[in-house]
C-alpha positions in Angstrom: 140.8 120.5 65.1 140.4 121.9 68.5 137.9 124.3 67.6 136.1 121.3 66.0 136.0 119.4 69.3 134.3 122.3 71.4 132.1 123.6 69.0 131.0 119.4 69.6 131.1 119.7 73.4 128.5 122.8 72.9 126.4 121.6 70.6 126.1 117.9 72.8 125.8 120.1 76.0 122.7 122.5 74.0 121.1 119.4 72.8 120.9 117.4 76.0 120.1 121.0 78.1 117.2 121.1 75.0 116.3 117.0 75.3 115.5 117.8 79.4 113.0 120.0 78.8 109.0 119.7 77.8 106.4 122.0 77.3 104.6 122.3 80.4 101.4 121.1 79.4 103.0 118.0 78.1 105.0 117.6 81.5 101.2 118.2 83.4 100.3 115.3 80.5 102.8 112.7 82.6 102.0 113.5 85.9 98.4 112.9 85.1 99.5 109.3 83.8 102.5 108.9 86.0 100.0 109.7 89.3 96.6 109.0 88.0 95.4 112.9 89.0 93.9 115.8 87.1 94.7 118.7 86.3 92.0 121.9 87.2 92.6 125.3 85.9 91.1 128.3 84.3 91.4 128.3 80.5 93.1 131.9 81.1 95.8 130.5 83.4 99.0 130.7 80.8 100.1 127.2 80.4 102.6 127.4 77.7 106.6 127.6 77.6 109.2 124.9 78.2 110.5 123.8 81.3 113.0 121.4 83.0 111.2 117.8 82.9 110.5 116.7 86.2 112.2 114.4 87.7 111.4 113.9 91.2 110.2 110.8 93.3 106.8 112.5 94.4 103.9 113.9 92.8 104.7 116.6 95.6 108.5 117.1 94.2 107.8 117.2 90.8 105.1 119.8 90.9 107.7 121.8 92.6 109.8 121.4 89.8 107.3 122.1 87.4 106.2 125.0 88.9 109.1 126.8 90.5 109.7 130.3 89.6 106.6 130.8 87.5 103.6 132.7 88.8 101.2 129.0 88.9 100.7 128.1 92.1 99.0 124.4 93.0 97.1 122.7 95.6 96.6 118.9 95.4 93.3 118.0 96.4 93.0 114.4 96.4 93.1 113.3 92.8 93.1 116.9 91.8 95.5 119.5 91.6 94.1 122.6 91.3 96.5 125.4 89.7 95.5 129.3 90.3 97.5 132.2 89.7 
């Protein structure tokens, strides 16, 4: 029964980690709406893998959580943000 009960907690606590997360083009997809901006790049730049859906209050705070720790690095430029690596 116990072992029933965690093996729950786990697979809750995997699912909502899992839920929280978006691929990141689809997260740049929601800033564009959220913001009204666009999103420049090279076709080259490697857009793809999950990250943590951002959640903060400012176009400025959640391209730092967007962005943090990968090797993408943006400037906003009025209704631009321009990503380089």
């Amino acid at each position: 029964m116990m072992r029933r009960v965690i093996l729950t907690a786990v697979l809750l606590l995997v699912g909502a980690a899992l839920w929280a997360q978006t691929t990141l083009k689809s997260g740049m997809a929601a800033l564009e709406k959220k913001y009204g901006v666009r999103f420049v790049y090279e076709a080259s730049l490697p857009l793809n893998g999950r990250v943590e859906t951002p959640s903060g209050t400012t176009l400025e705070e959640c391209l730092r959580q967007l962005f943090d720790g990968s090797e993408i690095r943006y400037e906003i430029k009025g209704k631009y943000v321009v990503l380089r690596k």
